[in-house]
C-alpha positions in Angstrom: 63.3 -14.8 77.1 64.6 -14.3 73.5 63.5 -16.6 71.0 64.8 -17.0 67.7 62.4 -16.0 64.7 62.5 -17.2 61.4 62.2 -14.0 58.6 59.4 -16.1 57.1 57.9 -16.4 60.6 58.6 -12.7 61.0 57.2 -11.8 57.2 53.6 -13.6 58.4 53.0 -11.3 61.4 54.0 -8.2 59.7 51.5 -9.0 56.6 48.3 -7.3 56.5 46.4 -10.1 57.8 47.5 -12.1 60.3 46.2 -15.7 60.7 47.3 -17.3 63.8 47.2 -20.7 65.8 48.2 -22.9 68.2 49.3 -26.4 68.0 49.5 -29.7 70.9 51.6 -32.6 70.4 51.2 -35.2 73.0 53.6 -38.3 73.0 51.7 -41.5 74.2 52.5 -45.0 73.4 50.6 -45.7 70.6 52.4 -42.5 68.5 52.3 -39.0 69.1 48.8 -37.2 68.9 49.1 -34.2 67.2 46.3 -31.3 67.2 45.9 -27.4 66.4 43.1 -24.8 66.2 42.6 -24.6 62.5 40.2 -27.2 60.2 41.5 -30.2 58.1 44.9 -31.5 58.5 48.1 -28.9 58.8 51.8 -29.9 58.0 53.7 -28.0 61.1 57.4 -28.6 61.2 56.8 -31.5 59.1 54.4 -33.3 61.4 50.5 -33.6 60.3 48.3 -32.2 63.0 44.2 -32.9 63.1 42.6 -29.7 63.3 40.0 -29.3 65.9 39.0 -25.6 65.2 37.2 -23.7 68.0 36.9 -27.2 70.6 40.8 -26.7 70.6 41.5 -23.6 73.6 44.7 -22.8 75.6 44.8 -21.2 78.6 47.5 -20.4 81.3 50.1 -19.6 79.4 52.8 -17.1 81.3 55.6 -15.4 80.6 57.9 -14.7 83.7 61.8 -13.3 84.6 62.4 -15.8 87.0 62.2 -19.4 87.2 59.1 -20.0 88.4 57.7 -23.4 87.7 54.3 -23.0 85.0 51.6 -24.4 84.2 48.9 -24.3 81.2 45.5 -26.3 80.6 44.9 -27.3 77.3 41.0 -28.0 76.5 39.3 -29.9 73.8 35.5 -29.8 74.2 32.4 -31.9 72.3 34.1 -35.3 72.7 31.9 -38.2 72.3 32.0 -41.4 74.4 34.2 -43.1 73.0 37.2 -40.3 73.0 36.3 -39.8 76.7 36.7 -43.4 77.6 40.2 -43.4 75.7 40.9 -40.7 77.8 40.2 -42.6 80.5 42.1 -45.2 79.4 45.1 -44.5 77.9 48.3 -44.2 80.4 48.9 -39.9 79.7 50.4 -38.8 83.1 54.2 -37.5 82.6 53.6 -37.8 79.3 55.8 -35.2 77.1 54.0 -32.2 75.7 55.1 -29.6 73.0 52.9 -26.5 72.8 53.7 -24.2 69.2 52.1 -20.9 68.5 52.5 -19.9 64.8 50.8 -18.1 61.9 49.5 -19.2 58.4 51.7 -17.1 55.6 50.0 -15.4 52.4 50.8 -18.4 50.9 49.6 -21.1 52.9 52.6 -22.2 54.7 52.4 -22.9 58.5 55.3 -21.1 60.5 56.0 -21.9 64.1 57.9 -21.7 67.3 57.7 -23.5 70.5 56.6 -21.9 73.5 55.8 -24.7 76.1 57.0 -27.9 76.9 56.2 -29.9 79.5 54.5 -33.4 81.1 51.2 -34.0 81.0 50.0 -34.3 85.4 46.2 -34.4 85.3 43.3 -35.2 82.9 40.0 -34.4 84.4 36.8 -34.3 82.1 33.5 -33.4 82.4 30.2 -35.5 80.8 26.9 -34.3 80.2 25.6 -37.2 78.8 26.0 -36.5 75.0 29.2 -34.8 74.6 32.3 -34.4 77.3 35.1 -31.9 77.4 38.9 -33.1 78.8 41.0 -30.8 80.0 44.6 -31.8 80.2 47.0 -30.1 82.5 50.5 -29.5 81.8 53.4 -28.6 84.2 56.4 -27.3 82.8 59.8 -28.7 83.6 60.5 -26.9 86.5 57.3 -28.0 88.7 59.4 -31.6 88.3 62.0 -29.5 91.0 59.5 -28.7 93.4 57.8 -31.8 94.0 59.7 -34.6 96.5 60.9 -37.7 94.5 59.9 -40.5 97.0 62.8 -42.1 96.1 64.8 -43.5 99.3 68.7 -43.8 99.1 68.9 -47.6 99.9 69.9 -50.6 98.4 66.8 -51.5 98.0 65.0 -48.7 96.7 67.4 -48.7 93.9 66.5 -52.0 93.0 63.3 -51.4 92.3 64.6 -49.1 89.7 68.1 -50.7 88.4 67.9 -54.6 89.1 71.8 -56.0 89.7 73.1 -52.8 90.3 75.4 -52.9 93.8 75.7 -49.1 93.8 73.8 -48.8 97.4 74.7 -51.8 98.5 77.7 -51.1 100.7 75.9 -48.0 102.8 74.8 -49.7 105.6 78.8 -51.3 106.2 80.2 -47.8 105.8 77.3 -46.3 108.1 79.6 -47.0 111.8 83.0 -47.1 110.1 85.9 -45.5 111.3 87.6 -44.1 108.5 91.1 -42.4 108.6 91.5 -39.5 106.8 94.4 -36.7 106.9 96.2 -38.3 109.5 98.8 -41.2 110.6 97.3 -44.6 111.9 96.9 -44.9 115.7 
């Protein structure tokens, strides 16, 4: 798929040294969480992002013809106990994810473009005692199309979801009626 490049964006891969990254931002409740592969704090797209250097990795990442639902794993290792029990913690499934690649110009600027978006489905992590590593998976919009909605097309199902709406609430009247339609009366 064609994306649209900035020329700075463009100038920065074309220079004689190319310094590239990859950025996460992960919407959760408390405010957005907001990490790339660099050190020290980055301004991308006019967001701050917490660098994490080398515990930061990607992996999965695609690029298909069709539309084939993707997803990638994102990975931050060396986490202490305390990150890990947030992890554990803190509500993060179908939570929204942006993924940017991008590339640090001559002059320090951060250029970017986004290249995954998706909901966060499953955080496992691994603990060795001392340090942990959390690996979050994220499914891109399309696996939200192949999985069944469990949703039922009743009254009361949509209840649960829209209190006070009648919407379903004539189906089971209409289910044995006789309706007329194209023709005279009998």
């Amino acid at each position: 798929m064609p994306r649209g490049l900035s020329a700075d964006f463009i100038t920065a891969l074309t220079s004689e040294e190319v310094k590239p990254f990859y950025a996460a931002e992960l919407d959760l409740d408390a405010g957005p969480i907001r990490l790339w592969t660099g050190y020290g704090d980055a301004t991308i797209n006019g967001d701050t992002y917490t660098g994490a250097g080398n515990l930061l990795s990607f992996s999965g990442f695609q690029e298909v013809n069709d539309l084939s639902a993707k997803s990638i794993t994102i990975t931050l290792d060396g986490l202490d106990a305390t990150v890990l029990s947030l992890s554990l913690t803190t509500p993060i499934r179908n939570r929204k994810v942006r993924v940017y690649f991008g590339v640090i110009a001559d002059d320090g600027t951060f250029h970017s473009i986004e290249t995954f978006t998706g909901r966060a489905n499953r955080i496992p992590f691994e603990d060795n005692g001392e340090t942990g590593t959390v690996q979050l998976e994220v499914d891109s919009k399309l696996v939200v199309l192949e999985k069944a909605s469990n949703w039922r097309y009743t009254h009361e199902s949509h209840q649960s979801r829209h209190p006070g709406d009648t919407f379903f609430s004539f189906v089971a009247d209409l289910q044995d009626k006789d309706t007329v339609w194209g023709r005279a009366k009998a």
